[in-house]
C-alpha positions in Angstrom: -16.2 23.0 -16.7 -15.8 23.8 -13.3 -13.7 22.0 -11.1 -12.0 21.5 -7.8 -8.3 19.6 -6.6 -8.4 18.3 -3.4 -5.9 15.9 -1.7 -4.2 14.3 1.6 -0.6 13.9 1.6 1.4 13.0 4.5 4.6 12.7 2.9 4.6 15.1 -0.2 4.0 12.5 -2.4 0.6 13.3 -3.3 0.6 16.8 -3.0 3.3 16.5 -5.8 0.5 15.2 -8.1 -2.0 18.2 -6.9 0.8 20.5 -7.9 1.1 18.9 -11.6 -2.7 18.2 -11.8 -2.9 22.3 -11.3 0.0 23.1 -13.8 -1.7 21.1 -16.5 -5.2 22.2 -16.2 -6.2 25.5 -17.2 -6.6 28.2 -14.3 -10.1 28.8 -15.5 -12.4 27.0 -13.7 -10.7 26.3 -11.2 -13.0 27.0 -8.0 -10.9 25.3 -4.9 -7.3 23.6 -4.6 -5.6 22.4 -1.5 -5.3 19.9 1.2 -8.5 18.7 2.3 -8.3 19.9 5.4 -7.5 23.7 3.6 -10.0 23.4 0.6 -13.0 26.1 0.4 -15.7 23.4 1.2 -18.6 25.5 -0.4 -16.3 26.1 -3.4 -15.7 22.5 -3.4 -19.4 21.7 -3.2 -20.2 23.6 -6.9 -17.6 21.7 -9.1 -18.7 19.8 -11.3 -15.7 17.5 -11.6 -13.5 16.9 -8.3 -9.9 15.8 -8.7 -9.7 13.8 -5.3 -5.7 12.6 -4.0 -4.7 10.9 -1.6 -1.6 8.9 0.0 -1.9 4.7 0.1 -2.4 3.6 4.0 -2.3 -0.1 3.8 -4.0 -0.6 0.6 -6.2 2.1 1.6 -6.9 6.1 1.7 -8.0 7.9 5.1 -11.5 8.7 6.6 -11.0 12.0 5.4 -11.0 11.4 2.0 -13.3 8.3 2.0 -16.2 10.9 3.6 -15.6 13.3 0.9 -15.6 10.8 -2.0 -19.1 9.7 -0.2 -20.2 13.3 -0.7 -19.4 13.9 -4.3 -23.3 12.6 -5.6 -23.7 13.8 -9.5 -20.1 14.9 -9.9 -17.6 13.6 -12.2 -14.2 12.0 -10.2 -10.9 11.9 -11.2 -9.1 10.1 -8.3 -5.1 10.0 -8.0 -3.1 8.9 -5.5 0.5 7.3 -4.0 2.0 3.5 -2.6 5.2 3.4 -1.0 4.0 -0.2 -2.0 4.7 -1.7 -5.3 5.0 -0.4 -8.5 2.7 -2.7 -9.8 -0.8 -1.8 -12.0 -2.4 -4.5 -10.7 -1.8 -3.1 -7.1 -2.5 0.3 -7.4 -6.2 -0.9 -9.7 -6.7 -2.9 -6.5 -6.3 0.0 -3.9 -8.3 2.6 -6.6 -10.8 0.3 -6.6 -11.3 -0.4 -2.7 -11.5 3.7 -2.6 -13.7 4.3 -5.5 -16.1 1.9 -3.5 -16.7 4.8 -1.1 -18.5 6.9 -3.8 -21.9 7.0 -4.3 -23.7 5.4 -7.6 -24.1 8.7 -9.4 -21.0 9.3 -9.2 -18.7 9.3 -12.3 -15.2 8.6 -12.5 -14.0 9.6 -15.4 -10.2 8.7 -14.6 -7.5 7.6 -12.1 -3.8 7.3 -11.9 -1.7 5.8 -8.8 1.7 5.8 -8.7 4.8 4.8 -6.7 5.5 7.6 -4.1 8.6 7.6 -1.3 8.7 6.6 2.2 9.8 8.4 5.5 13.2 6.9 6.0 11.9 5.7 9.6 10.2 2.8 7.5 13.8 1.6 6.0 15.2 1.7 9.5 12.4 -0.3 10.8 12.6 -3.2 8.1 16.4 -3.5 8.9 15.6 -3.8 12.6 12.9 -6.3 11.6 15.1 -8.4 9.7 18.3 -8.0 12.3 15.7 -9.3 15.0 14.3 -12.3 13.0 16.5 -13.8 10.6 13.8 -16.3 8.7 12.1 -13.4 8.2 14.9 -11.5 6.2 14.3 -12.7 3.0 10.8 -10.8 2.7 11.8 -7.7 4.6 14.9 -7.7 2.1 12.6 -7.1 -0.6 10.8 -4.5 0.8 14.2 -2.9 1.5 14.6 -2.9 -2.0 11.1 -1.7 -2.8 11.4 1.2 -0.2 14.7 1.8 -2.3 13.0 2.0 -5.7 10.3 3.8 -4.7 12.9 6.2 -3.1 12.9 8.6 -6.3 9.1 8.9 -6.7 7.0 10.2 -8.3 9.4 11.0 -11.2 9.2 12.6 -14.4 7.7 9.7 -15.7 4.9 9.3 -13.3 4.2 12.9 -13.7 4.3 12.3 -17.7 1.8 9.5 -17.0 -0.2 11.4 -14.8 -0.4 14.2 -17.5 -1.8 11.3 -20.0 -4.3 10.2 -17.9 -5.5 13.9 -17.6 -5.9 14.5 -21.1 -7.9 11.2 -21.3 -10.6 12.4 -19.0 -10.8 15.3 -20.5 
């Protein structure tokens, strides 16, 4: 089967996925990988299967990759992607599903895997100046401290193992 990896990452985070989606799958077949913004777009257009990624933008993924999903008619989708926000399965089902809604009926997806993906540093920073400025607030913005600090050392080997299962489910 011929297929294509395309994916948005602002951080790393997603491209990290990319990089272990490509290790996994075999070279052959392989007709375009790379950013979105990079990928062969006519190389894209005759897989049969796109791997889409992308990086979590308040609950959502970017115009970019919403128009492309929109695009893939008749092809079969594997969608991954990255949250600096939660760790939780319930979550990350809730942003795949708000993205998914941007493909078209024919569309198959044939699997997804989100996981937890670091932040820019600048985001901690911001949280502690949030909490410093408004003191009732500091509970809240204490946890996401904390979840900024967990999600720190993402993806790890153990998102990366996952993501490897979830491959050879769709395959």
């Amino acid at each position: 089967m011929d297929y294509a990896i395309v994916y948005d990452s602002k951080t790393g985070n997603t491209e990290q996925l990319a990089e272990a989606i490509a290790e996994t799958l075999p070279a052959e077949g392989r007709l375009a990988y790379g950013r979105i913004e990079d990928v062969d777009r006519t190389a894209l257009d005759a897989a049969e299967r796109v791997y889409v990624g992308f990086w979590t933008n308040k609950g959502y993924c970017g115009d970019e990759i919403a128009g492309l999903l929109a695009s893939l008619a008749g092809r079969e989708v594997f969608l991954f992607g990255t949250a600096g926000f939660g760790s939780d399965e319930t979550y990350f089902a809730g942003v795949a599903a708000r993205v998914l809604a941007n493909l078209p009926g024919s569309a198959e997806v044939v699997g997804t895997f989100m996981c937890q993906g670091r932040m820019p540093q600048s985001v901690r920073v911001r949280y502690e100046h949030r909490a410093a400025e408004n003191p009732a607030q500091a509970p809240r913005l204490q946890q996401m401290i904390e979840n900024f600090d967990r999600a720190a050392t993402h993806p790890d080997a153990n998102d990366l193992a996952r993501l490897r299962a979830a491959l050879e489910a769709a395959c």
